[in-house]
C-alpha positions in Angstrom: -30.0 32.2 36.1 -26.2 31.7 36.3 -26.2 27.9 35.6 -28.8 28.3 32.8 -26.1 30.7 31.1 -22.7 28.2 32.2 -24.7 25.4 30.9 -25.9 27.5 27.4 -22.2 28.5 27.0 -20.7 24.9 27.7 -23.3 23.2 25.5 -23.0 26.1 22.5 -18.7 25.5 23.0 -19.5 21.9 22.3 -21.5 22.4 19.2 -19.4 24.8 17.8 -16.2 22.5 18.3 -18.2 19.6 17.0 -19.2 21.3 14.0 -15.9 23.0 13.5 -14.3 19.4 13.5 -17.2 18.2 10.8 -15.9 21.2 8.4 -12.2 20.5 8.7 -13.1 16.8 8.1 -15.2 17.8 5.0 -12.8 19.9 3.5 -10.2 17.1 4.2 -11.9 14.8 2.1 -12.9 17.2 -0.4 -9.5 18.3 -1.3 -7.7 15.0 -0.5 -6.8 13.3 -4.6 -5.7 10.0 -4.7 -1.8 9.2 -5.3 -1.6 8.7 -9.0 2.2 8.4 -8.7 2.4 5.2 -6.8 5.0 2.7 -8.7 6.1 0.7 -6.2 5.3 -2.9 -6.6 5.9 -6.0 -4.8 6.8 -9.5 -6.5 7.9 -13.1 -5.4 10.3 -15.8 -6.8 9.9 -19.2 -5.5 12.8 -21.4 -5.6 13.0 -25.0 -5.7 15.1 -25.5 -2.3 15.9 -23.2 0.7 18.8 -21.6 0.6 21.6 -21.4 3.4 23.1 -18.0 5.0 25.8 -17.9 2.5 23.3 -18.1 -0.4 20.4 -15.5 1.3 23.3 -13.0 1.3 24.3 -14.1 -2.6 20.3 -13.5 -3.9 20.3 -10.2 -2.0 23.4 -9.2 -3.7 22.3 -10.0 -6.7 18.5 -8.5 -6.4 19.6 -4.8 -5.3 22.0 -4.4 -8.1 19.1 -5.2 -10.8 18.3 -1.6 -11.8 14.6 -0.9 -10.4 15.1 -3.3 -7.5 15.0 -1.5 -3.5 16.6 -2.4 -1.3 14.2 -4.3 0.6 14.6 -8.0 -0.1 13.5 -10.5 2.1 14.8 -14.0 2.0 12.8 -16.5 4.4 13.4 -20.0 3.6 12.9 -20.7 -0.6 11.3 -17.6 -1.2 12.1 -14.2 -2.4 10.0 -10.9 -1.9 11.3 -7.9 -3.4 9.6 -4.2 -3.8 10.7 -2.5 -7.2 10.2 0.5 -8.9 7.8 -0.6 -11.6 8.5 2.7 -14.3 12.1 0.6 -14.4 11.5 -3.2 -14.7 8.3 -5.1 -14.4 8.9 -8.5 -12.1 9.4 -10.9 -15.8 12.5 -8.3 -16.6 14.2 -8.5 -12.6 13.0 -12.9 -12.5 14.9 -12.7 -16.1 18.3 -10.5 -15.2 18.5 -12.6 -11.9 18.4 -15.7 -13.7 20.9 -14.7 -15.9 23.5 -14.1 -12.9 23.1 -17.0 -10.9 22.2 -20.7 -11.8 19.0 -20.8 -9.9 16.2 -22.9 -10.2 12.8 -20.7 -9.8 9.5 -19.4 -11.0 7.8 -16.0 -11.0 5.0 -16.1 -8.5 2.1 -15.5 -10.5 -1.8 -14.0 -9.2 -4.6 -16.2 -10.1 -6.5 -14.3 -12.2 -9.6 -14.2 -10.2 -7.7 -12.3 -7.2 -5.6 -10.2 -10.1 -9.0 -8.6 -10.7 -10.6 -8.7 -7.4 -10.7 -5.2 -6.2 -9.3 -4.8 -2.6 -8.5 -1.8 0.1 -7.4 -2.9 3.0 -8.2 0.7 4.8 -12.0 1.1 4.4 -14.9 -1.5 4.2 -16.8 -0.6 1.0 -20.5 -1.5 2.3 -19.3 1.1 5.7 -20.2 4.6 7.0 -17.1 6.2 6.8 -16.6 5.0 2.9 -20.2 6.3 2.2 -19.5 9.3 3.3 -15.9 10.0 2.0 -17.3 8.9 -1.5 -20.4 11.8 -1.4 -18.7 14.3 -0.2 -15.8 13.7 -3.2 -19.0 13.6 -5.4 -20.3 16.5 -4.0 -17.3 18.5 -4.2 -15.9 17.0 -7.6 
């Protein structure tokens, strides 16, 4: 009769953490909103020739003081990736104000339009489980 009780109360603690667990994860998703606020953005310039150590440091220079532009420019090579605050300047206005300071010789990297309007999250497969189930309990609870 003692192991029949241990072995109730071990297998009742389990259920009862499990099923704690599934309402904290429940209530998770049911009150998590998605960020509407997100204005970061990140564009490209390609240039027409690499440029040297001398010039990298130049086109960073001249990248953070566009207003709108972080601090986060990376130079590899002939290309130029930059993350801006897109509430300031869109990447036409920084490619435009970084033209007119230098004498460079670039284009705007431009989306094809069939991946412009592909719709992608790189965090959950939309045909899995978890999706699924994150999506009908927001329904549920919205």
């Amino acid at each position: 009769m003692e192991i029949n009780k241990k072995v109730r109360i071990a297998v009742v603690s389990v259920l009862g953490t499990v099923l704690l667990l599934f309402v904290v994860l429940v209530a998770h998703i049911a009150t998590a909103k998605p960020i509407d606020n997100a204005t970061i953005q990140i564009s490209r310039i390609d240039f027409d020739k690499p440029f040297d150590s001398i010039g990298a440091v130049e086109i960073k220079k001249n990248m953070v003081s566009i207003p709108g532009v972080k601090s986060d420019v990376l130079v590899k090579r002939n290309v130029v990736v930059y993350f801006h605050d897109n509430r300031v300047a869109d990447s036409k206005k920084v490619f435009d104000q970084l033209m007119a300071k230098g004498n460079y010789k670039a284009q705007r990297f431009l989306v094809p339009k069939n991946l412009a309007s592909k719709s992608v999250c790189p965090v959950m497969n939309h045909d899995g489980v978890y999706y699924k189930f994150s999506k009908t309990v927001q329904q549920i609870f919205n």
